[in-house]
C-alpha positions as CSV (number, residue, x, y, z in Angstrom):
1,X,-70.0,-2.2,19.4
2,X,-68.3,0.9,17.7
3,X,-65.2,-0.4,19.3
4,X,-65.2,-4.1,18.2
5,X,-65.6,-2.9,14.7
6,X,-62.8,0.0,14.9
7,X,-60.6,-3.2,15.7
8,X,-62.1,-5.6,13.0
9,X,-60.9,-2.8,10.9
10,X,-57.6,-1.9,12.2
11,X,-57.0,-5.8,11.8
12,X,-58.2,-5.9,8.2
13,X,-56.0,-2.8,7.5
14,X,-53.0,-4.3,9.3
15,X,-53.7,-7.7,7.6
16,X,-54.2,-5.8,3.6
17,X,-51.5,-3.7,4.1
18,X,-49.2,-7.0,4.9
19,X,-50.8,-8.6,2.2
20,X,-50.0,-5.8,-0.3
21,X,-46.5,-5.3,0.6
22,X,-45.9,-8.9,0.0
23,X,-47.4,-9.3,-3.2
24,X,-45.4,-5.9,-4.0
25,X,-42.2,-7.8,-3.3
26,X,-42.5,-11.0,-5.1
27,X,-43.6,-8.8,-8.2
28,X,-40.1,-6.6,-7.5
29,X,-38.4,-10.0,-6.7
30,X,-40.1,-11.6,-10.5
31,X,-39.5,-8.4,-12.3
32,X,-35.9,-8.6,-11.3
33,X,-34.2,-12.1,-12.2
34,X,-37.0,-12.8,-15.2
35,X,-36.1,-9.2,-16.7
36,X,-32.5,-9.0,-15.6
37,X,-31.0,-8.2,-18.4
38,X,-33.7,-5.2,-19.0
39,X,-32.8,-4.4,-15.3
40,X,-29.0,-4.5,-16.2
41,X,-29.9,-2.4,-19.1
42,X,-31.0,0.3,-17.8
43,X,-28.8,0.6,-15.0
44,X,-26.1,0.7,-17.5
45,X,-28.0,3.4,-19.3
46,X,-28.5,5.6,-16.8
47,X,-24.8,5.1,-15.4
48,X,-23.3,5.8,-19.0
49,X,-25.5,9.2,-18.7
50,X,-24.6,10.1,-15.3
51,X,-20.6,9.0,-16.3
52,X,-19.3,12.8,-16.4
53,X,-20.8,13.3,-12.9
54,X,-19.2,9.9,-11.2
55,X,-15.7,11.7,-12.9
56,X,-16.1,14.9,-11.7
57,X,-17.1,13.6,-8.4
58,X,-13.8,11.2,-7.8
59,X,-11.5,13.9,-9.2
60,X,-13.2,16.8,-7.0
61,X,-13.0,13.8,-4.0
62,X,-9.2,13.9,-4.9
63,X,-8.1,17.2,-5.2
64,X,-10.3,18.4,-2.7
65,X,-7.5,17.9,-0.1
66,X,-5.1,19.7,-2.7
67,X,-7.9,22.6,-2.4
68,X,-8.4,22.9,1.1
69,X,-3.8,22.7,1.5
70,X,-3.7,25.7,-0.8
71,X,-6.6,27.7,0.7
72,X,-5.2,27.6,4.1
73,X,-2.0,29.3,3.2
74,X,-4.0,31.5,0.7
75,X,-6.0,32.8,3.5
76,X,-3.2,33.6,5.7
77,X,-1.8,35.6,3.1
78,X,-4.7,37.6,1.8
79,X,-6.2,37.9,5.6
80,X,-5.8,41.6,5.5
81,X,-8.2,41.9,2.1
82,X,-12.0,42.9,2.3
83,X,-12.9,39.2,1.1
84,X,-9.6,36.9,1.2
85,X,-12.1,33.5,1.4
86,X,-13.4,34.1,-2.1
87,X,-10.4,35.0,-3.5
88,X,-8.4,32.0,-2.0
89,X,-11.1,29.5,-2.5
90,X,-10.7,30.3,-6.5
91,X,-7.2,30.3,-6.7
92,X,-7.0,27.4,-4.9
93,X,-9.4,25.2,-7.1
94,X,-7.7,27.1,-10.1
95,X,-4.5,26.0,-8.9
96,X,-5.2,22.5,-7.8
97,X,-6.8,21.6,-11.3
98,X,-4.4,23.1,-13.2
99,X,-2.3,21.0,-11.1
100,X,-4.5,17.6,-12.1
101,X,-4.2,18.5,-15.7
102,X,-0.7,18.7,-15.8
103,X,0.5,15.1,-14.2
104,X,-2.4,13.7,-16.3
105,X,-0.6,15.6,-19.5
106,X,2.9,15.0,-18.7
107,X,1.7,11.4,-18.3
108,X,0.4,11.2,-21.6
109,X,2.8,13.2,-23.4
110,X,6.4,11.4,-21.9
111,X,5.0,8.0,-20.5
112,X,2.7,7.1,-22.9
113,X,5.5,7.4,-26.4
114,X,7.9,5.3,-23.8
115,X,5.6,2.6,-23.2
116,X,4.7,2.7,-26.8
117,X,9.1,2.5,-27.7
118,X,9.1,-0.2,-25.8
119,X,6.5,-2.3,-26.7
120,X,7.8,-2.4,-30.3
121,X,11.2,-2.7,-29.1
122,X,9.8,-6.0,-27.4
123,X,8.4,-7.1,-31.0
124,X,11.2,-6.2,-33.0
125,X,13.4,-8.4,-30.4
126,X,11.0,-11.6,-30.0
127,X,12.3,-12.8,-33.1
128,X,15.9,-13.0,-31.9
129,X,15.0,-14.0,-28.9
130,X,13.2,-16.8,-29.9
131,X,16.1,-18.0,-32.2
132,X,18.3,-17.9,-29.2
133,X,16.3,-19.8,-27.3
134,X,16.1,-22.1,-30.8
135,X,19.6,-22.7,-30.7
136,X,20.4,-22.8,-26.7
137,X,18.0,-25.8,-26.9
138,X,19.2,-27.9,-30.4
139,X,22.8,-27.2,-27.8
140,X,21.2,-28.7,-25.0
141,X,19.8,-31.6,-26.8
142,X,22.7,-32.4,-28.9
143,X,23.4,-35.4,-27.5
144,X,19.5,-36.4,-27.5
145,X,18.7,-36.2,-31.7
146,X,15.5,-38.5,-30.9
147,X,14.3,-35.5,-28.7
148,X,15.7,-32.9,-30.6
149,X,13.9,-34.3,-33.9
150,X,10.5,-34.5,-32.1
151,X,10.7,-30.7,-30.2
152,X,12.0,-29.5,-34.0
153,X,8.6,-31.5,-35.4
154,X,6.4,-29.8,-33.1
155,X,8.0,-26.4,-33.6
156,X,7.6,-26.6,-37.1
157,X,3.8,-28.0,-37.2
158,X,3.2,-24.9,-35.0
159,X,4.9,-22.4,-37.5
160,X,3.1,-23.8,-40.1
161,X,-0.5,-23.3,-38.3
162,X,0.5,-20.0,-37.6
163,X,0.6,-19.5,-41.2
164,X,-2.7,-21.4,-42.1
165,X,-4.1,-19.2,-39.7
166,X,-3.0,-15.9,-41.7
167,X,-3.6,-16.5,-44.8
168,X,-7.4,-18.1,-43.8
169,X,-9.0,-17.3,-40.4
170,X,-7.2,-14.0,-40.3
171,X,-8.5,-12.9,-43.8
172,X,-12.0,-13.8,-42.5
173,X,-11.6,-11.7,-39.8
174,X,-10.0,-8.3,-40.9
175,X,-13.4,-7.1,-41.0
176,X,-14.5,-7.3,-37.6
177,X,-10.9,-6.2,-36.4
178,X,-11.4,-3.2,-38.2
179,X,-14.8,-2.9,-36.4
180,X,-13.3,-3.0,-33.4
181,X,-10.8,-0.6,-33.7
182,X,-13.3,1.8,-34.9
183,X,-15.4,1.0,-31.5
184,X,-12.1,1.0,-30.0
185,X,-11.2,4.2,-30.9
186,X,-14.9,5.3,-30.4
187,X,-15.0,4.7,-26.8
188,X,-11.9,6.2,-26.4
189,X,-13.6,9.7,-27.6
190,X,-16.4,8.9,-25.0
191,X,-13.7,8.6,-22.1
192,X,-11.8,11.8,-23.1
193,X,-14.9,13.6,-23.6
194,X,-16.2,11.8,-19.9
195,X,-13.0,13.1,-18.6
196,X,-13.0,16.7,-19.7
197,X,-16.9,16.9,-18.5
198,X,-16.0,15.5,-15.4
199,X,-12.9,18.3,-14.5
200,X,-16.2,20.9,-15.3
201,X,-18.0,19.1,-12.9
202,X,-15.3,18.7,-10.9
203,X,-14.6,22.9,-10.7
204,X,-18.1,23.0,-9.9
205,X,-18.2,20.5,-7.3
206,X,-15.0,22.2,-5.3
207,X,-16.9,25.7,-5.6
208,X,-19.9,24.3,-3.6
209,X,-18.3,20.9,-1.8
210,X,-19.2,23.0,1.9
211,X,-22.8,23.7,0.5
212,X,-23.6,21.0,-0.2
213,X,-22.4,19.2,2.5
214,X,-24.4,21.3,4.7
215,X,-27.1,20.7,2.7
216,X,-26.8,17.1,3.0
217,X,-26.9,17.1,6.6
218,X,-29.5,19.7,7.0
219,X,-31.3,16.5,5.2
220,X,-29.9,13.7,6.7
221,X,-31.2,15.4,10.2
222,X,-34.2,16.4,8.5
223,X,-35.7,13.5,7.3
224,X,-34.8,11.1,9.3
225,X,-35.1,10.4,13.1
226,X,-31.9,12.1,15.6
227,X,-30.4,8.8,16.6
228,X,-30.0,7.5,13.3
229,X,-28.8,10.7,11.8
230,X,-25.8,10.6,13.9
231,X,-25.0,6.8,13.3
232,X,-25.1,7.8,9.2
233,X,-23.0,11.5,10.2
234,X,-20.2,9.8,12.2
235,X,-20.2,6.9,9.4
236,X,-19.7,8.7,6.8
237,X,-16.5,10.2,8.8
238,X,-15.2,7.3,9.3
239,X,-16.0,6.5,5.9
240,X,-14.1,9.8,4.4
241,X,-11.4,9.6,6.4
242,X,-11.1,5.6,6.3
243,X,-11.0,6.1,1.8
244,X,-8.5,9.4,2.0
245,X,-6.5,7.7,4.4
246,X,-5.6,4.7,2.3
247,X,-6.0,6.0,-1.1
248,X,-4.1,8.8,-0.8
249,X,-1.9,7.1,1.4
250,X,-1.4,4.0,-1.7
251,X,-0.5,6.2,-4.2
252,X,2.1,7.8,-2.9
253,X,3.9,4.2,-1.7
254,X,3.1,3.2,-5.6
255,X,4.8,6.6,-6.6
256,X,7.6,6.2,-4.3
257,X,7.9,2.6,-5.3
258,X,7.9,3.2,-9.5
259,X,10.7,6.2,-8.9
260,X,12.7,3.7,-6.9
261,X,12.2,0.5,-9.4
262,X,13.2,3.1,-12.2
263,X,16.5,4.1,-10.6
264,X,17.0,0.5,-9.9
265,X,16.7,-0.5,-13.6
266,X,18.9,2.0,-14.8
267,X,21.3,1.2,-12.3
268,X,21.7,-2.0,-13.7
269,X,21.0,-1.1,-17.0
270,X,17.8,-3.5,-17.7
271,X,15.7,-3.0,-20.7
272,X,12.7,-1.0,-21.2
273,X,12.9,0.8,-17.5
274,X,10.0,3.2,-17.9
275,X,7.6,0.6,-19.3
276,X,8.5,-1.9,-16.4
277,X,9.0,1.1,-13.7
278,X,5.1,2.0,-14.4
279,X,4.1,-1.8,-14.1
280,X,5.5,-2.0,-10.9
281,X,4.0,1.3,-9.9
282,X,0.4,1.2,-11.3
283,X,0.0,-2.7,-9.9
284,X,1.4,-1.9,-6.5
285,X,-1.8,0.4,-5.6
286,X,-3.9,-3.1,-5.5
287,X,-2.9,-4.2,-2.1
288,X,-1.8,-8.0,-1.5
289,X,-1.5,-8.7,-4.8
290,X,-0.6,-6.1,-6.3
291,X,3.3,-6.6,-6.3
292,X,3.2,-10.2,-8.3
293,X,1.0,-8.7,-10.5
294,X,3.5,-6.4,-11.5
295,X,6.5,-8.4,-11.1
296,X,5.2,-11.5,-13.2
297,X,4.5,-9.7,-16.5
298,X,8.0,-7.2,-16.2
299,X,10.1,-10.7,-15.6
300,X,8.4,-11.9,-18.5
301,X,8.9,-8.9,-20.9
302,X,13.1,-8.9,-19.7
303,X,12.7,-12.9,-20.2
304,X,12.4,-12.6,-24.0
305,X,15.2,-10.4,-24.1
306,X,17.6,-11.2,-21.8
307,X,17.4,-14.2,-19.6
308,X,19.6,-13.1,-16.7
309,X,18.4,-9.6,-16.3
310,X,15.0,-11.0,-15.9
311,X,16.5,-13.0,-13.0
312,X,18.2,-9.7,-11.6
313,X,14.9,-7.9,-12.2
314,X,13.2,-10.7,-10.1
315,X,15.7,-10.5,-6.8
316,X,15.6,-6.8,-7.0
317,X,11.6,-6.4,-7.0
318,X,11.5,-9.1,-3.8
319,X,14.0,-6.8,-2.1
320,X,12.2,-3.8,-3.3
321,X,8.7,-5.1,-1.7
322,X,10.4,-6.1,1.7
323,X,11.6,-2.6,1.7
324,X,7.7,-1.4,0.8
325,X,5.9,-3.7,3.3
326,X,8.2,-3.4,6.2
327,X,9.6,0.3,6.2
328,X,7.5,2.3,3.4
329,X,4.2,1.1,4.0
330,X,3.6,1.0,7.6
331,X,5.6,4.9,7.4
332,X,2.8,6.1,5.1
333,X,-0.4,3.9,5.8
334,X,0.2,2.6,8.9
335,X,-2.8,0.4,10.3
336,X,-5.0,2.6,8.5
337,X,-8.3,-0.1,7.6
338,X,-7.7,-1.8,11.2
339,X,-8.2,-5.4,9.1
340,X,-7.1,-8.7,9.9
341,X,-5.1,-10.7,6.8
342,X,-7.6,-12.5,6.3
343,X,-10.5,-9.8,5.6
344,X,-8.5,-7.7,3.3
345,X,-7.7,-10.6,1.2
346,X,-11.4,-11.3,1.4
347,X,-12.3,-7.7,0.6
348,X,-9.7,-7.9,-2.8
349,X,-11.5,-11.0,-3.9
350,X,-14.6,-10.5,-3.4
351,X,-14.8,-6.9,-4.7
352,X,-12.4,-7.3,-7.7
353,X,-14.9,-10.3,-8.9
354,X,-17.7,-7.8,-8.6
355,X,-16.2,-4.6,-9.7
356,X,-12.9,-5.6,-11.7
357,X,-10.0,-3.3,-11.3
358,X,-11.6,-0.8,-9.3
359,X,-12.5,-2.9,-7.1
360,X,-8.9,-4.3,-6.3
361,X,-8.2,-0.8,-5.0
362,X,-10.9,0.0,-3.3
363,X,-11.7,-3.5,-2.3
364,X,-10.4,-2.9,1.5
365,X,-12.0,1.1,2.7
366,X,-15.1,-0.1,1.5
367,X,-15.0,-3.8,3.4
368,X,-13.2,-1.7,6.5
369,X,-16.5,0.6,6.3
370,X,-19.1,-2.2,5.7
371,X,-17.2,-4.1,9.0
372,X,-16.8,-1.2,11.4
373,X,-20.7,-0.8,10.8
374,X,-21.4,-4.3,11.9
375,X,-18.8,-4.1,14.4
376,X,-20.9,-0.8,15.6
377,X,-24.6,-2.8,15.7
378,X,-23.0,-5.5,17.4
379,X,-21.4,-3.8,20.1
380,X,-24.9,-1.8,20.4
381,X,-26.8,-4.7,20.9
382,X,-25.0,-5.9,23.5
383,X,-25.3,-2.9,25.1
384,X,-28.9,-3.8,25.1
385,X,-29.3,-6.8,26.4
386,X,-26.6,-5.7,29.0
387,X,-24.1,-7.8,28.1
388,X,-20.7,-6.2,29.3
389,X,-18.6,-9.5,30.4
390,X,-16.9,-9.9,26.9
391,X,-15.2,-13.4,28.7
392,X,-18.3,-15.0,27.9
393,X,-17.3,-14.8,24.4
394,X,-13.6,-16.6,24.4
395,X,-11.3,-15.8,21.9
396,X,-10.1,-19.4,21.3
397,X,-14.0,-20.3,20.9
């Protein structure tokens, strides 16, 4: 009797417990797309709070490399001292963000006023250009005044919307410009000041990266059962290693690439080399795409000034990116994700739609992660069902 009913109970248990954690789902599943935007909200919230952090920990994840070069030959050369770890750790970290703070300062300081030269010398030139351009066609179409009258209509009916549009719309909206340039120059203020917490962080981080990564596994191993903790632990390798490896690995080719595209454009004297040179450079960290992204807009910039340089720009970059993809590349990345075509341009896609520009770059060590973990589960339940013969599966299938 007493046995029936311990079962009636374990049933009704079984069958309320069930019961709740469905009713807990739809109510997580309702909460979530009828309060998106309060969910997006706060997620936003809480990630503009914890912004000095996410800094400090992707420029500790950077320079920790940087830390742990310098600390090697620090140790051998204070291994006689009563405590040369200490001592090399801090010099190290001192070194490597002082380091970091110069690059970004040199940047800033000699890029920055170069791009900015440029840019106006690119305005103060669109005029002429344009006049050029003006006069080549009314040449061309000479002996065409029926075509020449109707492209010089149109021309004109644009200049004068243009100036419609100033002395009306623009007017209107000087107001909200200047709003946004004062919540322009405010966020710019929240960056800077994001950045200087995060090198604090950052210093903080590097002082305790080995504790804490003991700590992490000490919890890893301690909360969850032995198998799965060393699945996670030789993931997160991979993981490390598969994210160093390319990062570090795509911005030296984009460094290497920008010095040579700047040597190239003096060499053949084309305009506004340093504005063009870091085009090429910054764009060519986003793989696949990443060299027609930079090489549209820098033809476009030499095609308002000079017509054939922008042409001579245009053969020299396709030569350049042979040179990258065939010799530079594969020297310093080698097959570093293991992915097919195919899946990194999937990756780029599909994480640049989600995350924008940081996802473009690291679109592909996050995808390469996500598929050697399937690849991993799929292989182990194979395994299971003792499924060794691998010709079962065809690769022309």
């Amino acid at each position: 009797m007493e046995k029936k009913f311990d079962e009636k109970k374990s049933q009704f248990l079984i069958k309320f417990t069930s019961m709740a954690a469905a009713f807990s789902v739809a109510v997580a599943v309702y909460f979530f797309f009828y309060r998106f935007n309060g969910v997006v909200g706060f997620i936003n919230s809480i990630l503009a709070i914890l912004m000095p952090f996410i800094y400090g920990a992707a420029f500790a994840y950077l320079l920790c490399p940087l830390c742990n070069f310098f600390e090697k030959r620090f140790m051998k050369l204070f291994g006689k001292m009563k405590n040369p770890k200490k001592l090399a750790e801090s010099l190290s970290i001192t070194i490597s963000i002082i380091i970091a703070i110069a690059v970004l300062t040199l940047f800033f300081v000699s890029v920055i006023p170069q791009i900015y030269e440029s840019a106006v010398g690119i305005v103060n030139k669109a005029p002429g250009a344009y006049r050029n351009g003006e006069r080549l066609l009314n040449e061309l179409l000479a002996d065409y005044p029926e075509q020449a009258a109707y492209i010089e209509s149109n021309l004109n009916d644009t200049y004068n919307a243009v100036q419609n549009w100033m002395k009306t719309d623009m007017l209107k909206s000087l107001g909200q410009i200047a709003g946004s340039v004062g919540s322009g120059i405010n966020n710019v203020v929240k960056v800077l000041g994001n950045i200087f917490l995060g090198f604090l962080v950052a210093v903080y981080l590097l002082f305790s990266r080995r504790t804490f990564a003991r700590q992490s596994k000490m919890a890893l191993y301690g909360l969850l059962p032995t198998k799965m903790a060393e699945l996670i632990h030789e993931e997160v390798i991979y993981a490390d290693k598969m994210f160093s490896g390319f990062l570090y690995g795509k911005v030296l080719d984009s460094a290497i690439i920008g010095v040579l595209c700047f040597i190239g454009c003096v060499a053949m004297r084309l305009e506004f080399p340093i504005l063009i040179s870091v085009i090429v450079g910054v764009t060519n960290i986003i793989p696949f795409f990443g060299p027609y992204i930079g090489m549209i807009p820098s033809a476009l910039i030499l095609l308002i000034v000079n017509p054939m340089h922008s042409l001579y720009f245009l053969i020299f970059v396709i030569i350049l990116q042979q040179i990258d993809g065939n010799v530079i590349g594969p020297k310093i990345l080698g097959d570093t994700t293991g992915l097919s075509s195919f899946w990194v341009l999937f990756s780029i896609l599909f994480f640049g739609g989600i995350w924008g520009f940081i996802g473009l770059i690291v679109g592909v060590p996050v995808f390469a992660t996500i598929y050697d973990i399937i690849r991993k589960l799929i292989k182990r339940g194979l395994k299971k069902k003792n499924i060794t013969n691998l010709d079962a599966f065809p690769k022309d299938s």
